[in-house]
N, C-alpha and C positions, 0 to 999 in steps of 0.2 A: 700475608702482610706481617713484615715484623712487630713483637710487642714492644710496648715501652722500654720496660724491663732492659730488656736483648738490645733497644738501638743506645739506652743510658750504658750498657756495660761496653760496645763497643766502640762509643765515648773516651770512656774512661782507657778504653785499651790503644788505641793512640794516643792518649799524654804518657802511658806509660811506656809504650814503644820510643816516643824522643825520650825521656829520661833516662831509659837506658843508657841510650845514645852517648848522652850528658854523662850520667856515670860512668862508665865507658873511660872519656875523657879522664875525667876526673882522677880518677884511678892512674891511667897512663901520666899525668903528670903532676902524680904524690898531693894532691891538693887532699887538703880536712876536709873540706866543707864544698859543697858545690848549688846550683841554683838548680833546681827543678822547677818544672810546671804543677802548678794544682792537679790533680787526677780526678776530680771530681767529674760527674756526670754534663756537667753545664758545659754544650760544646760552646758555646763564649769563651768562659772561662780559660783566661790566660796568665790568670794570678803567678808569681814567682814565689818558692817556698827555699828557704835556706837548710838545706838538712845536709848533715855528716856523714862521707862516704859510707861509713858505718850502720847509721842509721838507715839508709835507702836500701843497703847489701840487705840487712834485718827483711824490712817491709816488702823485698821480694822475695822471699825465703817460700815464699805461701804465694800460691799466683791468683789468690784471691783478694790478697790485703793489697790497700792503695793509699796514700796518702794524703791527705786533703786540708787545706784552710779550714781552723774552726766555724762553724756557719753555714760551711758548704756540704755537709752529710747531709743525706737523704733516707729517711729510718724506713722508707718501700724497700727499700732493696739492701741499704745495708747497715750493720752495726758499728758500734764505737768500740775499740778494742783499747785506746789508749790514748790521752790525750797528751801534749808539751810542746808549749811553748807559742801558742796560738795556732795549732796544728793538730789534726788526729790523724791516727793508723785507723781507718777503717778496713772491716770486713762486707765483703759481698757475702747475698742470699738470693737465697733460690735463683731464678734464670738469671739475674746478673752474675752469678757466683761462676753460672756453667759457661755463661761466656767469656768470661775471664780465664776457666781453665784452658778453654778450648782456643784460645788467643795467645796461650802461653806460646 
C-alpha cells in the first residue's frame, strides 16, 4: 500500500507535468509571464498561480522544489524555501522529495 507521503508527491508531480506543458508554451510564444496550476499536494487543488517564465525555469532547476499558493504547504513533507507574492517555492522531504526525483 502506498504511503501518504508517495500518493501527496505524485500529486504534486501531475500539476507539475501540465505546467511544463504550459511553460513549454509560454516560452514558444515569448510571453513574460504565464499561468500555472498550484503544485501543491491537494489533488482538488486547481488554483491558478501567475509566475514569470523565469521564475518557474528557476523552481525546476531542482526536481524537488514546487510551487504553491501561500496556505497550501504542508511542513509533513515539505519546506518553505521562499516566499513572493502570495506564493512559495517549496521544497520536498523525505519520501515526497524521492518521488519527485523519481518523477522527473
Amino acid at each position: 500500500m502506498e504511503s501518504r507521503e508517495a500518493r501527496r508527491g505524485r500529486n504534486e508531480a501531475v500539476f507539475r507535468e501540465v505546467n511544463e506543458h504550459i511553460a513549454e508554451l509560454g516560452e514558444r510564444s515569448r510571453a513574460g509571464v504565464i499561468e500555472i496550476l498550484c503544485e501543491c499536494a491537494d489533488r482538488t487543488c486547481a488554483e491558478p498561480l501567475s509566475v514569470s517564465v523565469g521564475e518557474y525555469e528557476a523552481a525546476r532547476a531542482a526536481p524537488t522544489t514546487f510551487i504553491v499558493l501561500d496556505g497550501h504547504e504542508d511542513p509533513s513533507i515539505e519546506r518553505i524555501v521562499r516566499r513572493h507574492r502570495g506564493r512559495l517555492l517549496v521544497e520536498k522531504l523525505g519520501e515526497a522529495a524521492e518521488v519527485a526525483i523519481a518523477t522527473e
